[in-house]
C-alpha positions as CSV (number, residue, x, y, z in Angstrom):
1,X,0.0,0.0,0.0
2,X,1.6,3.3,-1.0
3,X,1.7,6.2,2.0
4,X,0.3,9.1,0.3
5,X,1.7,12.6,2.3
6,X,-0.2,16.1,2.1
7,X,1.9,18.2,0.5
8,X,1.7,22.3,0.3
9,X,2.7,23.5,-3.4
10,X,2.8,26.7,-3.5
11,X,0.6,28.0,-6.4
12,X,2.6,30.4,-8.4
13,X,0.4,32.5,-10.9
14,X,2.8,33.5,-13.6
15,X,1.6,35.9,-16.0
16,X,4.2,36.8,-18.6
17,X,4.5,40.9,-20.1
18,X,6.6,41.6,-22.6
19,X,8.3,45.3,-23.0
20,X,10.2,45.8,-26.3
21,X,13.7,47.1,-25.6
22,X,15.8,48.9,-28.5
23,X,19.3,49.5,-27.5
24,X,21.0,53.1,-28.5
25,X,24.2,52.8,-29.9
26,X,26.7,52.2,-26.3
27,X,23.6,51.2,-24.5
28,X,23.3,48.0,-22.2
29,X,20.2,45.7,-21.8
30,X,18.8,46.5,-18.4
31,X,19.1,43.8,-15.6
32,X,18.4,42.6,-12.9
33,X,21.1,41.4,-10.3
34,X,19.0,38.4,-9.4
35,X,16.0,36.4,-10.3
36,X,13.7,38.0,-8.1
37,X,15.0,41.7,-8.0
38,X,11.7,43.5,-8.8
39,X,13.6,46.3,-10.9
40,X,16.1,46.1,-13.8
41,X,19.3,48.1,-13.4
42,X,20.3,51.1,-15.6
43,X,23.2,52.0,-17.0
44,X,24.9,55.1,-17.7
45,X,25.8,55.6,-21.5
46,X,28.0,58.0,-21.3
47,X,31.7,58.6,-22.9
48,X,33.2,60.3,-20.1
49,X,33.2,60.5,-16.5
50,X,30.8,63.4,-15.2
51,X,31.9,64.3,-11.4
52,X,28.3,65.5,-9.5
53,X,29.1,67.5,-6.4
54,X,26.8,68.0,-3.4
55,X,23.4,69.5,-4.4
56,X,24.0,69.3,-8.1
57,X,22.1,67.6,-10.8
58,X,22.7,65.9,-13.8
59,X,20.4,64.2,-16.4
60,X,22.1,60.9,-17.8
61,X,21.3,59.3,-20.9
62,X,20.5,55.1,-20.3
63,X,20.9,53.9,-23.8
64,X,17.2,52.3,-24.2
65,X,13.9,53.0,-25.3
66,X,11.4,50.6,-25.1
67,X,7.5,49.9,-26.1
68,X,5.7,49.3,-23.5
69,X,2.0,47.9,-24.0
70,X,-1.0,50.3,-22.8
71,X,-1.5,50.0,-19.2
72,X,2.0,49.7,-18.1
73,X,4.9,52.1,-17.1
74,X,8.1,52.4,-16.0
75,X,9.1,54.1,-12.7
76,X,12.8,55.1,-12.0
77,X,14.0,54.8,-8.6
78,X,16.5,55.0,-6.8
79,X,20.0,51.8,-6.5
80,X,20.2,51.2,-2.7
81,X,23.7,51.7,-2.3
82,X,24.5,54.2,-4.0
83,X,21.3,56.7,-1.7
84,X,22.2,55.4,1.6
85,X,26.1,54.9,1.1
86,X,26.6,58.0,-1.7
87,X,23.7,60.3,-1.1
88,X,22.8,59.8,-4.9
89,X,18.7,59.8,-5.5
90,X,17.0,59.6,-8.4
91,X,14.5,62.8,-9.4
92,X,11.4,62.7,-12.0
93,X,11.2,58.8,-13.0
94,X,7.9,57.7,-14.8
95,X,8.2,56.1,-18.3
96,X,4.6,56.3,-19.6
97,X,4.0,53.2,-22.5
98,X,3.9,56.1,-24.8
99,X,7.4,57.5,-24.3
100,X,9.5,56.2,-27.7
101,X,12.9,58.2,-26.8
102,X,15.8,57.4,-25.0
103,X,15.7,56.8,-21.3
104,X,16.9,59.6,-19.0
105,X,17.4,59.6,-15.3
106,X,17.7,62.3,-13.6
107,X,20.3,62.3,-10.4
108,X,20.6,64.4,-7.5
109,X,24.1,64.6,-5.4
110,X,22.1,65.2,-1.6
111,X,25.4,64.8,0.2
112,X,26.3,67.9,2.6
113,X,29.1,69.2,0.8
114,X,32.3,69.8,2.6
115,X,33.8,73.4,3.1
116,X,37.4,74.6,3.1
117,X,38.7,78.4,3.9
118,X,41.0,79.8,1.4
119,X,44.4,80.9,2.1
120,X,45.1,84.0,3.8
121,X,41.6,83.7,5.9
122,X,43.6,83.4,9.5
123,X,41.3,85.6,10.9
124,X,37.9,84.1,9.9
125,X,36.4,87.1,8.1
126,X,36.1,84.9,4.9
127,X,33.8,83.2,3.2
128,X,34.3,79.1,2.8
129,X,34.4,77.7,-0.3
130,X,32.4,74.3,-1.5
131,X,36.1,72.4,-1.7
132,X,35.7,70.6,-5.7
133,X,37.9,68.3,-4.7
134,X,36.1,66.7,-1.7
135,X,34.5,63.3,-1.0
136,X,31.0,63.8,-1.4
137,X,31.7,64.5,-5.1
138,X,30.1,61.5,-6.8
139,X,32.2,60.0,-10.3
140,X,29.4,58.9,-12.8
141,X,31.4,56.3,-15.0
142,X,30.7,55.3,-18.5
143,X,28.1,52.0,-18.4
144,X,28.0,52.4,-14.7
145,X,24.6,51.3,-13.0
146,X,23.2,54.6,-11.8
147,X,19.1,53.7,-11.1
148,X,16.8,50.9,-11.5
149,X,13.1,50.8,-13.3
150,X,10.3,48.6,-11.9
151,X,7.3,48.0,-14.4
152,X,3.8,49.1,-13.4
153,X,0.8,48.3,-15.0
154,X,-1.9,51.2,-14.4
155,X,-5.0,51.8,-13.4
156,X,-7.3,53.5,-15.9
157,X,-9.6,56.2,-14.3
158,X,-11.3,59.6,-15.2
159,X,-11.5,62.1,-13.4
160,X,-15.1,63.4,-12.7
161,X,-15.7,67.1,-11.9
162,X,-18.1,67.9,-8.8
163,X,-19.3,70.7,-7.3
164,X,-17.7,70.0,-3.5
165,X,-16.1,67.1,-1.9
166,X,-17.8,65.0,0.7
167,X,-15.9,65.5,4.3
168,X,-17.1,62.2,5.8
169,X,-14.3,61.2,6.5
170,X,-12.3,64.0,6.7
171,X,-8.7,64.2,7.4
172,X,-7.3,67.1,6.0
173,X,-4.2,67.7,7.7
174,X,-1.9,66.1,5.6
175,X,2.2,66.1,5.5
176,X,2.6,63.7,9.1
177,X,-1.2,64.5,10.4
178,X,-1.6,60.7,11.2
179,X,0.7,61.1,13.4
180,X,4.6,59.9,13.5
């Protein structure tokens, strides 16, 4: 007599989207760094180094455009390492399906930048200077990975005019009002 044991399988509902992805001359194929990353990695197509100093921005060609079927889009956020160890944050990233351009991402440099006193200012009665040459600036390398995208389908809705909102409900304080 076979033993027959209850089992659990996980049910796994796979349902398979396909966005069209044309490389730009000196672009690279997004990835992902593992199988179950939820965004695809970016890279910088750039020729040369650009050097982004504290509380600058720069906008950064990725080398892709892509076709994305109605409903979906592509938001840009931020890589991990490189907001919480480098300050670096990503600015302005939705891809609607209808975009047929190259990719840009936006970058922002939110490290405090570091000051320095110029020669001659024993007294104090200067000015300091953002020092260039400091360690918050952040080196953007050619075919670097500089953001990730995670595909979104969306919602369809319209928006319906009326005369007044209801405030059942109402909870206008906004901005932390739930409390912290």
């Amino acid at each position: 007599m076979r033993e027959i044991h209850n089992t659990y399988i996980p049910l796994r509902i796979h349902m398979h989207n396909n966005i069209q992805v044309e490389l730009v001359p000196g672009g690279t194929l997004p990835t992902k760094g593992d199988p179950q990353a939820a965004g695809y990695d970016l890279y910088a197509r750039i020729d040369s180094e650009i050097v982004l100093s504290p509380g600058e921005r720069v906008i950064v060609p990725v080398g892709i455009k892509t076709f994305m079927p109605i409903g979906w889009r592509g938001r840009i956020c931020d890589r991990s390492g490189l907001a919480a160890k480098q300050g670096i944050h990503t600015l302005a990233g939705l891809i609607d399906s209808s975009f047929r351009n190259e990719w840009q991402v936006v970058l922002i440099n939110l490290s405090k930048p570091s000051y320095r006193l110029d020669e001659g200012c024993e007294d104090g009665c200067c000015l300091p200077e953002i020092w260039e040459d400091s360690e918050q600036n952040f080196k953007i390398e050619p075919n670097m990975r500089i953001a990730q995208v995670c595909f979104e389908r969306v919602d369809e809705v319209s928006l319906e005019l009326v005369p007044s909102i209801s405030i059942e409900g109402d909870r206008s304080g906004g901005f932390g009002s739930t409390g912290s």
